[in-house]
C-alpha atoms as one frame of an Amber mdcrd trajectory, in Angstrom:
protein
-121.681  14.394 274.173-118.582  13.360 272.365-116.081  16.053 270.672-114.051
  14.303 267.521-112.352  15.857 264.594-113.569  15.645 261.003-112.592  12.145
 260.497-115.537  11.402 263.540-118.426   9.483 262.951-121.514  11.624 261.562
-123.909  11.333 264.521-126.349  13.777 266.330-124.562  13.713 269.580-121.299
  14.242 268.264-119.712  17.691 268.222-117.483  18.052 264.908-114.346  20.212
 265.103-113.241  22.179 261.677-109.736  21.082 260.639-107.262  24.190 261.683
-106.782  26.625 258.276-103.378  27.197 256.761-101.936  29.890 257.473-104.327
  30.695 260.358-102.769  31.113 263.994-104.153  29.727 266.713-105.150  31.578
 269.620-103.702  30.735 272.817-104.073  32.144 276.509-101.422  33.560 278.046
 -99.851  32.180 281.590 -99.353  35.150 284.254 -96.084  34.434 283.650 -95.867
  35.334 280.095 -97.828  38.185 280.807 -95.434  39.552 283.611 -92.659  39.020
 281.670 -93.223  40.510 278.482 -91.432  42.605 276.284 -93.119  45.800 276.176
 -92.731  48.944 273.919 -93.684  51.734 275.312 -94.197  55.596 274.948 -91.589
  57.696 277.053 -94.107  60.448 277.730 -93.369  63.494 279.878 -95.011  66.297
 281.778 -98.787  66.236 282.263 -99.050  63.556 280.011 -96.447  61.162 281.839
 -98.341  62.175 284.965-102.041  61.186 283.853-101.449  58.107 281.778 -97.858
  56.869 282.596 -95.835  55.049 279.742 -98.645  53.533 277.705 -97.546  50.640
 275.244 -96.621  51.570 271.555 -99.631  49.588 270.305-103.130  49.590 272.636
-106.131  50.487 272.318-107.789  53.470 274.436-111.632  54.267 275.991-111.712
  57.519 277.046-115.381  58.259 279.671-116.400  60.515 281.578-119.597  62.405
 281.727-120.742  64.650 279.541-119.151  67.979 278.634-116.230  66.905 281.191
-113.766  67.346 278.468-112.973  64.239 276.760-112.507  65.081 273.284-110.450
  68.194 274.418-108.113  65.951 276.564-108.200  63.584 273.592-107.448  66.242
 270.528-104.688  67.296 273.451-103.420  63.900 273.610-103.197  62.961 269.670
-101.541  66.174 268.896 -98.602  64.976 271.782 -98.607  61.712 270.298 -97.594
  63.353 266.752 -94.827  63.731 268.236 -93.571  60.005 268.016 -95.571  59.288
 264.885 -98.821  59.336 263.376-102.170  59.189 264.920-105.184  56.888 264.364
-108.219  58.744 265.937-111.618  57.007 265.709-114.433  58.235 267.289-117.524
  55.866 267.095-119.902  58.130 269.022-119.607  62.158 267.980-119.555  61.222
 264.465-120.931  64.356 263.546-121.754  66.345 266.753-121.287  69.875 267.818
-118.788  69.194 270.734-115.748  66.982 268.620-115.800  69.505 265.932-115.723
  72.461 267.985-112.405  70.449 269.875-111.389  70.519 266.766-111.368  73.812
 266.122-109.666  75.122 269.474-106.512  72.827 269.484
């Protein structure tokens, strides 16, 4: 099998390639260099929190598990209201939804 770009000839083996977008950036993978040696802004937590997580980055993404009723979404609802403290908090939660046990978190913190 061949791989060309759009100015390729139009034939069944041949693999076309879309022309890159304006404005579009590429993505490109990251040497272990690059990844060591970047810039990183970070939280400065203290206390429990500094003790259980560290200094997590500025911008990340968490997944909290655990089994049930081990006290997640407490230890989450405790978390967000700590990070109020360096800004505002974006708190998505793609499985209570509705249930019993995030509300009633809620409720006690």
């Amino acid at each position: 099998m061949q791989i060309v770009d759009n100015q390729g000839i139009d034939d069944k083996n041949v693999v076309k390639i879309p022309k890159r977008q304006e404005g579009k950036k590429r993505i490109l993978a990251l040497r272990p260099s690059q990844v060591v040696n970047k810039v990183r802004i970070v939280y400065e937590f203290d206390g429990i929190f500094k003790d259980c997580v560290g200094n997590p980055e500025k911008i990340a993404k968490w997944f909290i598990t655990g089994a049930p009723y081990s006290g997640k979404s407490s230890f989450l609802f405790m978390l967000c209201e700590y990070l109020c403290k360096f800004g505002n908090v974006d708190y998505n939660s793609y499985e209570e939804k509705d249930a019993q046990t995030g509300h009633s978190a809620k409720r006690e913190h």
